[in-house]
N, C-alpha and C positions, 0 to 999 in steps of 0.2 A: 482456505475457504471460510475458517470464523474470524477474518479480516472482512472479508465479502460481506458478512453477516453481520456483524457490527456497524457495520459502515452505514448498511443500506438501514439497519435503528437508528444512527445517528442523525444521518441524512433527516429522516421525518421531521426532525427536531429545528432544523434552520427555517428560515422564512423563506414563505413562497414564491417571495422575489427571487431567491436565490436557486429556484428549477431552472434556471441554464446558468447559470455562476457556478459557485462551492458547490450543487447538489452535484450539479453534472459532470463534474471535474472529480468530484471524489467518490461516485460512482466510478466512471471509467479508468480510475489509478487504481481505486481496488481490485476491480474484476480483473485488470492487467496483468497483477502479481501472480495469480494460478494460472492463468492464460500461459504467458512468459514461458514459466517454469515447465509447460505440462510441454508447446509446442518445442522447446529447447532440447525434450526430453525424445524430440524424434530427431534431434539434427545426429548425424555421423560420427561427427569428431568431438572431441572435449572444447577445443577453441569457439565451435560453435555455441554450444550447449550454453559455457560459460558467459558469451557475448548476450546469449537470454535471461541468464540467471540478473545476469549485470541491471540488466533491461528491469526484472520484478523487482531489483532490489531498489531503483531506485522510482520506482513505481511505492513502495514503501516509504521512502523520505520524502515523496511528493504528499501523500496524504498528512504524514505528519506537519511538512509547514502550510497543509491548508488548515488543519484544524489549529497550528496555532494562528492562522490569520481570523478565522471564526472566534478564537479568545478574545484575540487583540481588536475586533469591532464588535464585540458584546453578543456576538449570537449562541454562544456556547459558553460554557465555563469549565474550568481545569478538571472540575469531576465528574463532567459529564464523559467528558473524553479521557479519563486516566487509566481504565482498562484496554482501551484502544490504541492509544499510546503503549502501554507495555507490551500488548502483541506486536504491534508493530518494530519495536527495538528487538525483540527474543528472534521475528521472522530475519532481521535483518542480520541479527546476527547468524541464525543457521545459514542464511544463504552465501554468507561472507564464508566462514567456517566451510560448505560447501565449494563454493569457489577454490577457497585453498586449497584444497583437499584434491579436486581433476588439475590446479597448477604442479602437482608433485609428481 
């Protein structure tokens, strides 16, 4: 949820052009990662769960190559998004780490 919440700070920050481009794309990757995780968290079996976790995590790698496409056309710059970036890596790694963990 403070993926959720960064995002939608950052979000402000792009050009208004971009309320159906980057804004709306990194909106909907971010609210996917709790979504994912939470609905995953009712399925039955591990295979299932895991096929959701799969899903937030790479719901997490999609926000990061937006925001670096945001660097890469001047809308953003590397510290605006360096806190966002780091949650994003730490989420990605518990949810890898998680994964491992229901494959055992």
């Amino acid at each position: 949820m403070d993926i959720v919440e960064e995002v939608y700070t950052i979000k402000t920050l792009l050009p208004s052009e971009e309320k159906y481009g980057l804004k709306s794309q990194i909106q909907r990757a971010a609210i996917s990662i709790p979504s994912n995780i939470s609905e995953g968290c009712s399925r039955s079996t591990d295979p299932a769960f895991i096929q959701f976790l799969e899903y937030a995590e790479g719901s997490a790698f999609e926000i990061d190559t937006q925001m670096l496409a945001a660097i890469r056309l001047k809308m953003l710059d590397k510290e605006t998004v360096a806190q966002l970036t780091t949650m994003l890596e730490e989420e990605q790694k518990m949810i890898n780490a998680f994964i491992s963990s229901l494959r055992k």
